[in-house]
N, C-alpha and C positions, 0 to 999 in steps of 0.2 A: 504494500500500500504506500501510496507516496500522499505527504504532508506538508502544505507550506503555506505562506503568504504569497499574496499575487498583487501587483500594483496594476494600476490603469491609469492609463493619462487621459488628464484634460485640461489643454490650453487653450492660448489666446496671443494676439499677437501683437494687441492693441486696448488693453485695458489699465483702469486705473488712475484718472487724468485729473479727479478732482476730490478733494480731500473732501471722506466724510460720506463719499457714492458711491454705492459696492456694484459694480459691473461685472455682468455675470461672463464667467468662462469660459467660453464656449465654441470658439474657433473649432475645436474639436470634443466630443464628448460634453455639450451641454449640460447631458443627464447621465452622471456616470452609472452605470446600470452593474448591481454586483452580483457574480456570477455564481452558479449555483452550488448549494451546500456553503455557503457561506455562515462564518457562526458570530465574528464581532470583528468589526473595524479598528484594525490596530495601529494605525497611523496613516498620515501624508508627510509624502519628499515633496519640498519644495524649492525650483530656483526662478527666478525673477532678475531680471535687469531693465533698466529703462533705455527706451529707443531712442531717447537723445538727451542731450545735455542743457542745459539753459542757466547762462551765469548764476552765479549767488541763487542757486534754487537745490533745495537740500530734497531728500527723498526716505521716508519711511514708508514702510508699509501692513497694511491689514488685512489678512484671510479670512473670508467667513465660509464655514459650510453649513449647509441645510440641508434636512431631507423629513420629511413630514414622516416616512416609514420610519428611520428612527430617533422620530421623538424630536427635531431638531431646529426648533425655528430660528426665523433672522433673529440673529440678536445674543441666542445662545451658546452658539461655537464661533467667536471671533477671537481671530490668534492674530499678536501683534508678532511678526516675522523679526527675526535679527538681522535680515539685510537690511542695510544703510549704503547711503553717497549724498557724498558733497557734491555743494554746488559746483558747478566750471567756473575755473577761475577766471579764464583768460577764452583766447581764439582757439588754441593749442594745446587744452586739455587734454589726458590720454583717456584710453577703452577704460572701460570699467572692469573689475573680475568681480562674481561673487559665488562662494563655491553653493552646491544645493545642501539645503537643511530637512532636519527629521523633528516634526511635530509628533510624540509619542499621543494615542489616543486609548480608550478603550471602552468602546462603544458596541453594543451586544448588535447584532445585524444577522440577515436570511437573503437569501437568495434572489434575485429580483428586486431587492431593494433599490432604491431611484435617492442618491446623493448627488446637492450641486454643489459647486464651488462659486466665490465673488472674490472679487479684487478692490480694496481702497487704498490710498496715501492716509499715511499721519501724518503729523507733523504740521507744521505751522505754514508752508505753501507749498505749492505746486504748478506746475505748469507739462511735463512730460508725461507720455504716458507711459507704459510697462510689458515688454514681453512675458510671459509667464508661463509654467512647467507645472502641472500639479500630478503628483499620482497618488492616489490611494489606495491605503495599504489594507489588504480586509483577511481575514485567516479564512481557511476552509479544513473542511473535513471535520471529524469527531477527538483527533487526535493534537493537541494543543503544541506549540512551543513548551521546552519548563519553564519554570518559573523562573530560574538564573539567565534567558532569552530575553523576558518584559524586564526585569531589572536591569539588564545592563540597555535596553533599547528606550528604558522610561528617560533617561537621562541621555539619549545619544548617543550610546556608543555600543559596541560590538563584543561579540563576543571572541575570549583569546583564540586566535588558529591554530590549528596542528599541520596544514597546507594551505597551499590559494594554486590559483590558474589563472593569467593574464597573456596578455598577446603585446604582438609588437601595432595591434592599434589599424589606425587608417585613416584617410581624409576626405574631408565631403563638403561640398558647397550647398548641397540642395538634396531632400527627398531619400530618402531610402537607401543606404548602402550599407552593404555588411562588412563587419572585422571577421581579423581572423578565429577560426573557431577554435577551440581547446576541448580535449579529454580529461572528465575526470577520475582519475583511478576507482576501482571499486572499491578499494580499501575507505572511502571519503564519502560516508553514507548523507553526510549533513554540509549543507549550502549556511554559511552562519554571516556572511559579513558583503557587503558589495563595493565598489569604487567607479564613477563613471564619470571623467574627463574630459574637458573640449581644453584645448590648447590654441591661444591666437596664432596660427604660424604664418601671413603675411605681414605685411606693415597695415594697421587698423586704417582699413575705410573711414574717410570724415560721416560720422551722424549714422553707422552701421552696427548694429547689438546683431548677436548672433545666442540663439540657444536652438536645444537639443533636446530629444528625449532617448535613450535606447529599450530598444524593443528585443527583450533574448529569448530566442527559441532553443529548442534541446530534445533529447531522445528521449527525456523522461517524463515517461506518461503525465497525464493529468498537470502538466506545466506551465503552459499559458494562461491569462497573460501576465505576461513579466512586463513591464513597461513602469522604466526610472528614468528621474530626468537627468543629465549632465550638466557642468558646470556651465554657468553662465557669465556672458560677455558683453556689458552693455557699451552704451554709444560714444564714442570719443564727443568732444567740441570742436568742430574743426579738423583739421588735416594733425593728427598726433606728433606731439616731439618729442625727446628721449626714450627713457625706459620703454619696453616691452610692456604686456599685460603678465604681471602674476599673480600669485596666488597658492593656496592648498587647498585640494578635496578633501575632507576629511570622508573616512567609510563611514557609510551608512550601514543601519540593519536589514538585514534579510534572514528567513528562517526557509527553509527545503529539506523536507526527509528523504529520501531518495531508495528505491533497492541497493544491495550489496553488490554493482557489478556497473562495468563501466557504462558510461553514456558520456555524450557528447554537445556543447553548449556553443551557439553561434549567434553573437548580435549581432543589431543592424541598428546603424544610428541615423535618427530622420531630423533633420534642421528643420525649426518650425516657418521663419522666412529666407528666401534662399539669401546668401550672402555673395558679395562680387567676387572673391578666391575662398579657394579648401580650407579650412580647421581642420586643426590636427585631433582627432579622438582616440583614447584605448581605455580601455578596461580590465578590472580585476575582480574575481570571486574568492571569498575564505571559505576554507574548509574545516571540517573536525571528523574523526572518529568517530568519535565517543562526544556526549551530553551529558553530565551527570547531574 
């Protein structure tokens, strides 16, 4: 029997523009619809960048989810996000970087359940709007993470590895393209940790945010859908000068119980608006043994 969490995206490519207005996201996935045998919603990955810069205008932001099926009206699932950005200072601002974040949840859900997602600014003004990456994260099956999985994921962080599997990555402007695939040993019955990566590798387009989500397919039954978002890239001021875009990803949670025998994992990473050159993307999965 295989046991995991599944994410599902749903974006937007253009929301977010005024402080205080939750615009719904919907570019993709409106209505995220959770798939069956579903038993409680255990988080969303979030990454967010704004599509342009505008001097002296600073940028917070607000999530809201609703879903009447569980129990959720406007009002009562609003997460104020940790991504931030200052204002542009100048003509010659650089890209923005901001890596994707984990809102831990723990919200009982069924199958067929209908959750949305909204986008606002905080903060004291605004003027740009927001590309945005939402997945949500919902458990299935009868058979749970342990309890040492919500503990270390209530807080952010992952559980230790005893392996992972990573690739040398790939590049994409636009739409749908797959990395390389990886094996994982059968010895490696449990998916514990994840890491998905966009990297600037031209010189930043003047007023060009670029994000991502990846979408991982695999031999192992009952797996789809997988869909996390990657790191995000928002909009220089102008044509950029010095430094590069950096940053850290930090890994996110993931939970996957797998049979005892190998199977094989292959993303595909889709740019939500195309960009004028390739980003660089790759990706990493942790492994364990053993769960005690």
């Amino acid at each position: 029997m295989t046991v995991g969490v599944h994410g599902i995206i749903a974006n937007d490519a253009a929301v977010g523009g005024t402080i205080g207005t939750f615009d719904p996201i919907d570019t993709r996935n409106g209505d995220i619809r959770l798939r069956s045998k579903t038993t409680a919603v255990v988080g969303v990955a979030v990454a967010a960048a704004r599509t342009a810069q505008t001097t002296g205008d600073a940028q917070l932001y607000r999530l809201r989810i609703t879903s009447a099926d569980l129990g959720l009206a406007a009002g009562s699932a609003d997460f104020l996000l940790g991504m931030s950005s200052g204002g542009g200072t100048a003509t010659n601002s650089g890209a923005l970087f901001h890596a994707a974040e984990w809102e831990a949840l723990d919200v009982p859900a069924s199958g067929g359940n209908v959750v949305n997602a909204f986008l606002s600014q905080s903060g004291v003004e605004s003027a740009d709007s927001v590309e945005i990456e939402v997945a949500l994260a919902h458990m299935t099956e009868i058979e749970p993470p342990p309890q040492t999985w919500f503990d270390r994921a209530s807080v952010g962080g992952v559980l230790p590895k005893q392996g992972g599997i990573s690739s040398n990555g790939g590049s994409t402007a636009d739409a749908r393209t797959s990395l390389t695939s990886q094996v994982i040993p059968a010895k490696f019955p449990y998916i514990v940790s994840q890491r998905n990566v966009q990297a600037q590798d031209p010189v930043p387009v003047a007023g060009e945010a670029s994000l991502a989500f990846f979408e991982y397919t695999s031999t192992i039954g009952d797996w789809e859908p997988q869909e996390w978002p990657a790191t995000a890239i928002g909009a220089s001021l102008g044509t950029a000068t010095g430094a590069g875009v950096h940053g850290n990803q930090p890994q996110l949670p993931f939970w996957f119980k797998k049979e005892n025998q190998t199977e094989t994992v292959e993303p595909f990473v889709d740019v939500l608006t195309a960009i004028g050159a390739a980003n660089a993307f790759a990706w990493g999965l942790g492994l364990r043994t053993e769960v005690g």
